[in-house]
VOGU-3710 file (C-alpha; in Angstrom, 3 decimals, decimal comma):
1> xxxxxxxxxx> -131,025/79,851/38,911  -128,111/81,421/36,451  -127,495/80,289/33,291  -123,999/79,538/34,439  -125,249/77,534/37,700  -127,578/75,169/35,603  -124,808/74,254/33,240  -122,377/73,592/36,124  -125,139/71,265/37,225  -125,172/69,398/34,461
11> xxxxxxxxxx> -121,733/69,233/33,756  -121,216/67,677/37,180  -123,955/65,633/36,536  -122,094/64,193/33,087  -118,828/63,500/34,873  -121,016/61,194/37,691  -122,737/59,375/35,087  -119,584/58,431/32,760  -118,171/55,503/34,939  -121,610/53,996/35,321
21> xxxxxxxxxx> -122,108/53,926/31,288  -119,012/52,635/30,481  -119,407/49,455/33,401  -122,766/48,875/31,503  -121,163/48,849/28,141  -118,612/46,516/29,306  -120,627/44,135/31,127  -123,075/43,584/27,940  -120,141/42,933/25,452  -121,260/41,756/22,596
31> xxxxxxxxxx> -121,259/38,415/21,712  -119,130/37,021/19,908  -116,077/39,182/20,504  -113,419/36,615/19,838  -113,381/33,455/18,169  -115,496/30,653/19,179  -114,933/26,807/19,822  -116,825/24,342/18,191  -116,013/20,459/19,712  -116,770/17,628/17,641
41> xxxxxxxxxx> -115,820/14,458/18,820  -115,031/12,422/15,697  -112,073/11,897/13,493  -112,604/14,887/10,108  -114,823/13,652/7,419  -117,703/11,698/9,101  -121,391/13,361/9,741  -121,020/15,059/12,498  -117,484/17,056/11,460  -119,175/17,904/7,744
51> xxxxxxxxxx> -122,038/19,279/9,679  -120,301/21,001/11,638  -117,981/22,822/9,112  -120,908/23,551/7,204  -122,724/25,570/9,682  -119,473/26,846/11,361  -118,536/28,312/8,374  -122,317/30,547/8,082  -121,757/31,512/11,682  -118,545/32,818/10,520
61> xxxxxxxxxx> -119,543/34,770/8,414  -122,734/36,096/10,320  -121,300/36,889/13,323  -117,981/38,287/11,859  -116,260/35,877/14,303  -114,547/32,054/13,237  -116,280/28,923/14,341  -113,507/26,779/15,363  -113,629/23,008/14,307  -111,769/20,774/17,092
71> xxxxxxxxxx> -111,754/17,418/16,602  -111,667/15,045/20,021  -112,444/12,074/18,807  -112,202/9,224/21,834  -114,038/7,268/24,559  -117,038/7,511/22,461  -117,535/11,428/22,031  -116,885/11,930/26,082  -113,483/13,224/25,591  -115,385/15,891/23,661
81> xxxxxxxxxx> -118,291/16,529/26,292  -115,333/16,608/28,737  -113,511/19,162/26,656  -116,347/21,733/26,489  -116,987/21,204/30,829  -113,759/22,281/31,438  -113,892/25,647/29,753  -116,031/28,594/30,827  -119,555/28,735/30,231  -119,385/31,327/28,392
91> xxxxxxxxxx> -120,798/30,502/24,846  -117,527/30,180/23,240  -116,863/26,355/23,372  -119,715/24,201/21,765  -120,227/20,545/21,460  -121,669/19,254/18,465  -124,288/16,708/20,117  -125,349/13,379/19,035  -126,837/10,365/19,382  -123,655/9,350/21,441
101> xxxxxxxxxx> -124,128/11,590/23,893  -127,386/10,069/24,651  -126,599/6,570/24,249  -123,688/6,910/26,403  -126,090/7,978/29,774  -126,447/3,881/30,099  -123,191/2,339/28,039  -120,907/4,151/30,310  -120,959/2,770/33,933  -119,069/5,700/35,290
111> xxxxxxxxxx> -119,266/9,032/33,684  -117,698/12,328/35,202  -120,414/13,878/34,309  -124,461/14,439/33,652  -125,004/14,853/30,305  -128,619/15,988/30,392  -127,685/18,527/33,998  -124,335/19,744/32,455  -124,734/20,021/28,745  -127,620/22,918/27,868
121> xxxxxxxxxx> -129,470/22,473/24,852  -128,908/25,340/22,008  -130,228/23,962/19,016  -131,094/21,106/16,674  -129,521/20,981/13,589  -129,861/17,823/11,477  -131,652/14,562/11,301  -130,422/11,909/9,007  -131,200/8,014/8,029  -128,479/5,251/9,174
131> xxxxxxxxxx> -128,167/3,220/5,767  -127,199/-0,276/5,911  -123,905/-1,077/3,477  -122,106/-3,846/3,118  -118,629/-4,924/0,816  -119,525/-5,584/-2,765  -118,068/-8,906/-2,339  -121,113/-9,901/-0,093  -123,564/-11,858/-2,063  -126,676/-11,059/-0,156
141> xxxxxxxxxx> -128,523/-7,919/-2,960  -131,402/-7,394/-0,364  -131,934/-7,224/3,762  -133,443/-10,595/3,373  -130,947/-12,164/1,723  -128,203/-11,003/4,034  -130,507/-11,941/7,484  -130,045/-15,292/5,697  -126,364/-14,920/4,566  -125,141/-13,940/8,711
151> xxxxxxxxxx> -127,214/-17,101/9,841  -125,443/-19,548/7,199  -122,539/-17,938/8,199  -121,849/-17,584/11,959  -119,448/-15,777/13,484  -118,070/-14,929/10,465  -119,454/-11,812/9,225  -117,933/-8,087/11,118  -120,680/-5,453/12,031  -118,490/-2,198/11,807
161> xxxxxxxxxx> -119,788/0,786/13,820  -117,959/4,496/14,291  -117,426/3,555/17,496  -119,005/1,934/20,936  -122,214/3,606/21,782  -122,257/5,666/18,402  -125,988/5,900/16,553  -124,007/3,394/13,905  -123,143/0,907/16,349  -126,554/1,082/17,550
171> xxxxxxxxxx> -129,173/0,106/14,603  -126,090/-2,536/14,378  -127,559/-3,842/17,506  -130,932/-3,271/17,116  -130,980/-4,937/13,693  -129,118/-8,156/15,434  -131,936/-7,802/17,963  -135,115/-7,723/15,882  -133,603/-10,519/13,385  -131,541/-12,881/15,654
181> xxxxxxxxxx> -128,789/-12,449/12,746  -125,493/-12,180/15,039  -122,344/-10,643/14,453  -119,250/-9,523/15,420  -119,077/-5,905/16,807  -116,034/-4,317/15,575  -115,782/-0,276/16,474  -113,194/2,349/14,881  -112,943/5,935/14,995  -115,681/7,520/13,108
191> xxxxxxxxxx> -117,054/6,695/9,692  -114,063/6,805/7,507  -111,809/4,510/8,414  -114,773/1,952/9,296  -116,173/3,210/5,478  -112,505/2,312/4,234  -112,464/-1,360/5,680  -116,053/-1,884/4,357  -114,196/-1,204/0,832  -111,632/-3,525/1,439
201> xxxxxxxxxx> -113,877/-6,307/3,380  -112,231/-6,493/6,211  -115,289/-6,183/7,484  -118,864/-6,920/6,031  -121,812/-4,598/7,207  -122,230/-1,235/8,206  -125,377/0,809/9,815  -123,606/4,407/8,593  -125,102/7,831/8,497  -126,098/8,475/5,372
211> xxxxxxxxxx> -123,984/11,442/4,086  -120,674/9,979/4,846  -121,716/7,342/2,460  -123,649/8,581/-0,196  -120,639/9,384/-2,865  -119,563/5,936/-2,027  -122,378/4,308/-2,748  -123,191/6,292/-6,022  -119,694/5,540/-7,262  -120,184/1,406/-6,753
221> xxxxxxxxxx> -117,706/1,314/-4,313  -119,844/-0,005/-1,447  -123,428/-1,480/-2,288  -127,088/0,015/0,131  -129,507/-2,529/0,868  -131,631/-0,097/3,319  -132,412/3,128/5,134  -133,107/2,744/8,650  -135,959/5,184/8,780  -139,789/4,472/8,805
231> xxxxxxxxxx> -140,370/6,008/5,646  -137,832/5,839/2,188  -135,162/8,491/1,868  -135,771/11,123/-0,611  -131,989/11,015/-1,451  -132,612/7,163/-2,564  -135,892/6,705/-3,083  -136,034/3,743/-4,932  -133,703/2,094/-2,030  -136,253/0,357/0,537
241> xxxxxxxxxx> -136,308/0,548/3,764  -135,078/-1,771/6,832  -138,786/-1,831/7,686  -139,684/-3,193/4,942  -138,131/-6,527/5,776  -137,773/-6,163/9,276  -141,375/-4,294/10,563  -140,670/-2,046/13,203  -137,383/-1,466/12,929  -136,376/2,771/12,648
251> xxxxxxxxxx> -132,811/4,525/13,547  -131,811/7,639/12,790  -129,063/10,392/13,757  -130,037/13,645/15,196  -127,554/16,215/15,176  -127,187/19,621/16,959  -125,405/22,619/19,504  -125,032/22,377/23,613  -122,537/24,442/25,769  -122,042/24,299/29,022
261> xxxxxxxxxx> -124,884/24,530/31,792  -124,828/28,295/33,190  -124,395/29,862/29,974  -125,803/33,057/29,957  -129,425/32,583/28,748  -128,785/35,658/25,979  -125,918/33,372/24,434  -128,261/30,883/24,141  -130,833/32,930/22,389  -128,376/34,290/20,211
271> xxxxxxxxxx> -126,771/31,054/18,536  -130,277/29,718/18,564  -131,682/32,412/16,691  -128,357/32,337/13,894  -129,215/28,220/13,952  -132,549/29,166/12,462  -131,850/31,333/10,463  -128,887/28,993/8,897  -131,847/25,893/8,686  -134,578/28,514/6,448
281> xxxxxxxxxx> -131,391/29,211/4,234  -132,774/28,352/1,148  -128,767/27,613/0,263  -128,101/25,471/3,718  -131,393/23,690/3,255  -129,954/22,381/-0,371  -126,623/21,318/1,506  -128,182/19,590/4,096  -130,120/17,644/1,506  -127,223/16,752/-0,503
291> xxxxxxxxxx> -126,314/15,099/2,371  -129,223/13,170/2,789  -130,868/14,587/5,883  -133,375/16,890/7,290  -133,234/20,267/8,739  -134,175/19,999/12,753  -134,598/23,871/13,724  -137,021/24,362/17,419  -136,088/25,943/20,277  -133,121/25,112/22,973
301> xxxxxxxxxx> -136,266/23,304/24,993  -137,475/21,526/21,574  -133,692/19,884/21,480  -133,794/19,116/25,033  -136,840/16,867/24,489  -135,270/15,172/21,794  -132,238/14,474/23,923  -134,394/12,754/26,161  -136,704/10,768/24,257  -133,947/9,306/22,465
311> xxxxxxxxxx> -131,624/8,976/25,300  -135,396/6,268/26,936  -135,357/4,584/23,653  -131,628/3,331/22,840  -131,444/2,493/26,698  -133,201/-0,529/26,428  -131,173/-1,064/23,285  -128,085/-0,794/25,113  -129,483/-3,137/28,124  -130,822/-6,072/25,389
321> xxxxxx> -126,732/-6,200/24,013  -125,113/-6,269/26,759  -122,832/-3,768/25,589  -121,099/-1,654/28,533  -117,922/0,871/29,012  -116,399/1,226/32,755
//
């Protein structure tokens, strides 16, 4: 074969091969190309929406894309699962998931949707104590004391919550279960404005995630008398526990990413795998403490347990109130 012949050859052989590089390149885009979606579905400045900023803005600037905070607060974070269904699955609208979403499989008589079937697991992110607060103007200093304060008092002292079916609303109701101490459920929309009639004692009590709380309760404004974990939070360690007064009694918020079901499997991977790396940030793992919680970290199947565990255990707490949502 000539010189000239083999090159020929090969030249043809370029020119067949050019179309079937480029479709490869384009179908394996990388990810993210554009800017990404994150739903939260509070009002800004509770838990879940300073978590959420905080680890939107390292994704920002690891992947070179922005994490977009949206705010759907309503119908007790569904508006928010709702939101991220009716996009594509295709990694760039996340839902920052929560006890809610778990709670709500049993408070909400008819949902549009499955959370566990249509909402995959990326990532956990968080775990934090609830921490019982009440109005300064309560005179009860200890759990005890206010057990005994709502019983000399009936129905006249408010349990606020961030909402129906919220983690907050939900040690509310486990705490009225374990102690027979009942009150008066009253729900807003997420931890601030509920944080802002504590303050002004409109109403009395309130089961809160910690970190929306803690600069409150350092500056006197509101008064702690427990965490609702097993164990005392490092944050506030000389602050007892719930336990402590009420034995067996533990609630606490998990926090972390889902997308849509059918999300390409590589999407996953790769916002799992920036998740981790954000949680063994020796500079996220401070922030995160400030807060008063726990890095979560595992795999998108370790968060999918958790979803499910917790989703058995506030059922029956949900069942025992009587609390429901057509």
């Amino acid at each position: 074969m000539t010189l000239r012949r083999m090159l020929f050859g090969l030249s043809a052989l370029s020119l067949v091969a050019l179309p079937l590089t480029a479709g490869s390149a384009s179908a394996q885009a990388k990810y993210p190309s554009k800017s990404v979606h994150w739903i939260v579905g509070y009002v800004p400045g509770g838990t879940t929406d300073i978590l959420a900023r905080l680890m939107g803005q390292y994704l920002s600037e690891k992947t070179g894309q922005q994490f977009i905070i949206e705010n759907k607060a309503g119908a007790g974070n569904n508006l928010a699962v709702e939101a991220v269904l009716a996009a594509p699955a295709d990694g760039y609208t996340l839902l920052l998931v929560n006890p809610a979403n778990g709670i709500n499989a049993t408070l909400y008589k008819k949902l549009s949707f499955n959370f566990v079937k249509d909402i995959a697991p990326v990532g956990g992110l968080m775990r934090v104590p609830n921490v019982m607060v009440v109005n300064n103007n309560v005179p009860a200093k200890t759990v005890k004391e206010f057990i005994d304060h709502v019983r000399a008092n009936p129905g006249k002292v408010n349990l606020a919550s961030s909402g129906n079916g919220t983690s907050v609303h939900m040690s509310g109701e486990l705490f009225m279960e374990m102690t027979g101490a009942k009150m008066t459920h009253v729900p807003y929309r997420g931890s601030n404005p509920a944080l802002t009639d504590i303050m002004g004692g409109q109403v009395q009590v309130l089961f809160d995630n910690m970190p929306s709380s803690i600069e409150l309760i350092k500056g006197g404004k509101i008064r702690a008398l427990g965490v609702t974990t097993e164990k005392r939070a490092s944050y506030f360690p000389d602050l007892p526990t719930v336990a402590e007064t009420v034995p067996g009694y533990e609630a606490s918020a998990w926090f972390g990413m889902g997308v849509k079901a059918g999300t390409p499997p590589d999407i996953i991977a790769f916002l799992n795998k920036h998740i981790e790396e954000a949680l063994a940030d020796p500079k996220m793992q401070q922030r995160i403490a400030d807060l008063g919680g726990a890095p979560m970290g595992g795999t998108p199947e370790d968060f999918g347990k958790i979803i499910a565990s917790e989703t058995a255990k506030w059922k029956k707490v949900v069942e025992y109130s009587g609390a429901s949502v057509e």
